[in-house]
N, C-alpha and C positions, 0 to 999 in steps of 0.2 A: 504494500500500500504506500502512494505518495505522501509527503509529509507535504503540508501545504502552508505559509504561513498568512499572516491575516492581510495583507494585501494583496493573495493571491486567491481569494475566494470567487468572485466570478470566471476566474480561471478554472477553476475547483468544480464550479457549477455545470459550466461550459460541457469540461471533458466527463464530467460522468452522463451528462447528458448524450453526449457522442458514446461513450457505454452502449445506453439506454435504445438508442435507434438500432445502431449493430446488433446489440441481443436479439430487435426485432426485424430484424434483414432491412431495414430499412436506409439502403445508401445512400440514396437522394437526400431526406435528412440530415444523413452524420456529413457529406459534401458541404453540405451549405453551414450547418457547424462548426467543420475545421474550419470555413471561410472565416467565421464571428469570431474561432479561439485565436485565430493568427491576428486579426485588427486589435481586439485583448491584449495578447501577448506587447503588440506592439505599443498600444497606449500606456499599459500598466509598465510597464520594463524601459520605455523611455523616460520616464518622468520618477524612477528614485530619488528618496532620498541619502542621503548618505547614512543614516541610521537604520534604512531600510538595507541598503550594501550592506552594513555591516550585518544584519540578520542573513544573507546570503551566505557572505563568507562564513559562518558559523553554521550553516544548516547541516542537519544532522545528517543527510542525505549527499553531501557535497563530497565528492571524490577527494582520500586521501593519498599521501604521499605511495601508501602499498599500492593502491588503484592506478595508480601513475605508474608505478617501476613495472607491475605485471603487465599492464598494455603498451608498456613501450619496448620493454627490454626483453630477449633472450641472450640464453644461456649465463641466467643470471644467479653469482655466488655470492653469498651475504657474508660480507665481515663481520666480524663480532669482537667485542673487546676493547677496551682501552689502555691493557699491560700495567694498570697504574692499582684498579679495583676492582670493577663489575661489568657486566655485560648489559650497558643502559639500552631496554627496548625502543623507550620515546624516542630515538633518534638511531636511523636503522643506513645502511650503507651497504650497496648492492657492486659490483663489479660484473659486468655482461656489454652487451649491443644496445645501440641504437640504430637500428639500420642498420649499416654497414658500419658503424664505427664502434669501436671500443671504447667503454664509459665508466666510468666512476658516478654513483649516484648516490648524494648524500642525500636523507630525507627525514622532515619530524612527522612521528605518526602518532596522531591522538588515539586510533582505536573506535572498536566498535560493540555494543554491548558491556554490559557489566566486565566480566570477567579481561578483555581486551583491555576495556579503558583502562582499567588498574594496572595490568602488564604492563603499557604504554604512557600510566602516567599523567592521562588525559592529553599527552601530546606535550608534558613540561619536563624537557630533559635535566640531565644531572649534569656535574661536570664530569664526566666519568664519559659518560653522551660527545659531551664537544672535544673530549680528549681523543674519544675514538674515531672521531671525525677526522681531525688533525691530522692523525696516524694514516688513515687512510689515504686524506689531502698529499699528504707526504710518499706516500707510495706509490699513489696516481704522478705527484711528479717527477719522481727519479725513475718511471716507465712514459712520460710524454702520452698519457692520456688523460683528455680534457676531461673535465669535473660538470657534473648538473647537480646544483643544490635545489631541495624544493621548500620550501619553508612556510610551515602550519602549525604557529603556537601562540599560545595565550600569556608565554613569557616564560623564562627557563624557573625551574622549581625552587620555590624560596624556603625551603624545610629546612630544619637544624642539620640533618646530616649534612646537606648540599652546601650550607655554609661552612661547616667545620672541613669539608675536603675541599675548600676553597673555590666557590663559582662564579665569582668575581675575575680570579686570576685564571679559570680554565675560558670566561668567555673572553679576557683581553689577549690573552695570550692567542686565541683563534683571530683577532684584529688584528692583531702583528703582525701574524704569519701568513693569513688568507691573502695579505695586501704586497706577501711578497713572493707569493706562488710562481714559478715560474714552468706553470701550465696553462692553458684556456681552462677560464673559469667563467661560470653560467650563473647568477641563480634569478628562481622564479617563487614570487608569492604568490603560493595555490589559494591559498585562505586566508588563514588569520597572520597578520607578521606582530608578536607583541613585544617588546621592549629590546632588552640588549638577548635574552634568550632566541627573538627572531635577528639581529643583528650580527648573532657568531656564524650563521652560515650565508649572509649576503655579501661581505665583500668578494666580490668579483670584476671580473673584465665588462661585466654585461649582469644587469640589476632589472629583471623585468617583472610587473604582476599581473597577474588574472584580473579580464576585465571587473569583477566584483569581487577582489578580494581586498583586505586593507592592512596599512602597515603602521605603526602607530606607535612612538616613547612610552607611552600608557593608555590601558582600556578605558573607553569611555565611563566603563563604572567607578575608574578607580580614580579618571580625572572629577566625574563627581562628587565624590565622598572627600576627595580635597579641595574643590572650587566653594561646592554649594554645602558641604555634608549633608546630600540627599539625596538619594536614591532613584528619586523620582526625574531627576535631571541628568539622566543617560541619554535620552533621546539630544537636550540640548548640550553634551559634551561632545556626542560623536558627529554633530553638525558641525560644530565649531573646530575642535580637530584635523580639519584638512588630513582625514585617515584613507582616502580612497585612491584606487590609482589614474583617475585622470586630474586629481587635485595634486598629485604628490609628482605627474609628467612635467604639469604648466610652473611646477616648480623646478622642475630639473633635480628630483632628488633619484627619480630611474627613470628608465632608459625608454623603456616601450611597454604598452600596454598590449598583452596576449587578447585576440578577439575571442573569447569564450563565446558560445551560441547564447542568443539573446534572449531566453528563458533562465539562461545559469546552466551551470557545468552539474548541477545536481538533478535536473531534469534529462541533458544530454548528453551523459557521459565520455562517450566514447567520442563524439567529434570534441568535447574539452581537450580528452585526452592529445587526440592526434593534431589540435591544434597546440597544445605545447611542445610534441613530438618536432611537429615542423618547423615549429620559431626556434627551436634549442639546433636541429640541422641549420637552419640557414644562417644563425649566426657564428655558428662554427666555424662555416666556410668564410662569411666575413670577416672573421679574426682570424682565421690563418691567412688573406691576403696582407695580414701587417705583419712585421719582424715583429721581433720578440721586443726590442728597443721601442717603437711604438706602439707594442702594448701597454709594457711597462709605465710611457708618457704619459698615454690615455687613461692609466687607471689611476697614475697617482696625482694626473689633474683632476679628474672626475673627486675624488677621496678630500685633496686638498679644497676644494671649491664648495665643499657640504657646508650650506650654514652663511656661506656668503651672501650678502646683501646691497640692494643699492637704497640709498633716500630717495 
């Protein structure tokens, strides 16, 4: 069953009605149907708000980082480990194909159901998580195989443990080193990007997000509860925010925005999929037409220039 969320109720009405004819052979109906659900689709999905993005990005139905690495990759072998502690699940890292090329795929995976979520963490890694990243990072580059991060969290895990093994010093230490890879490096925000736990796996040569997904220093709930302390003022934190990725392009904080299908990648899976499939190939190929010296230019002006302003 679709999960639907409350802006998407004549949607909702629309398609079970299209059910409803087809159950009764009725295709002349369900025809002039899709006609009404595709004008729908259009009205309602053009006119979000950004509060309403951010319900997208978070939809419980919205393709995760595993839904990505299975429809993109074969022959794909998971690393595991961080040689330091434990084997963090929320943060999971595949070596196989994309197409034709050989890949490193780092990704956060919230999970699904009870028992998943917990595994995973709800998708908030440890430092143990961005150690093994690292590790990997690091053996993708001493074999010259490009890196795809995909980044889906609500912020790296703030528990005692995660402090006491120091998560602070595993996400800066992933800034140091991501920014002096000297590999192609990719990443894409699927979903959720929350604070510096979504920040250890974006530096790269190429920073791009899902047309509704968001990236943001802090969640709207949590800019409320320090702006207004109330709760009721989510909606007007994640307005203000500038958390979305055509708010965060016209800033120049990344690179391109992936065209997800205009319903959301939780409705149309598999074209989400192959539409990050092909943005990850074709920038590939445009970073390998520069040397490595104008990678290096590009990313450490891109890096140095975050934050800059004019009057």
């Amino acid at each position: 069953m679709a999960t639907y969320l409350a802006f998407e109720e004549k949607i909702k009405k629309i398609e079970e009605d299209i059910i409803l004819a087809r159950t009764k052979a009725d295709e002349h109906a369900a025809e002039i149907l899709e006609l009404k659900l595709e004008k729908e689709v259009k009205k309602t999905f053009s006119n979000l708000s950004d509060y309403q993005k951010l319900q997208l990005a978070r939809h419980a139905d919205r393709p995760y980082a595993m839904d990505y690495i299975k429809g993109l990759m074969r022959d794909a072998y998971e690393i595991h480990g961080s040689r330091h502690y434990d084997d963090d699940q929320a943060l999971v890292c595949f070596l196989g194909y994309i197409g034709d090329e050989k890949v490193l795929v780092i990704g956060e995976q919230k999970g699904r159901g009870t028992k998943d979520k917990l595994k995973r963490n709800f998708g908030m890694p440890s430092p143990e998580g961005y150690r093994k990243a690292l590790r990997a990072a690091k053996m993708a580059e001493k074999f010259g195989i490009p890196i795809l991060m995909l980044v889906d969290t609500p912020g790296a895990y703030p528990g005692l443990g995660a402090e006491e093994r120091n998560q602070s010093e595993a996400i800066a230490r992933n800034l140091f080193e991501f920014s002096d890879l000297n590999t192609i490096t990719i990443s894409v925000v699927i979903g959720e990007g929350g604070s510096g736990g979504a920040l250890a796996i974006s530096i790269a040569d190429k920073l791009a997000m899902m047309r509704y997904s968001v990236y943001a220093v802090i969640s709207p709930e949590g800019c409320a509860a320090i702006l207004w302390n109330d709760p009721t003022q989510v909606e007007s934190a994640a307005n203000s925010l500038k958390i979305t990725s055509d708010a965060l392009l016209a800033l120049n904080l990344i690179d391109d925005v992936i065209d997800e299908p205009l319903i959301g990648a939780h409705r149309q899976k598999d074209q989400a999929i192959k539409a990050l499939g092909d943005y990850f190939l074709n920038s590939l190929n445009s970073l390998r037409k520069l040397t490595p010296e104008q990678r290096y230019k590009k990313r450490y002006e891109k890096l140095i220039n975050l934050g800059a302003f004019e009057e």
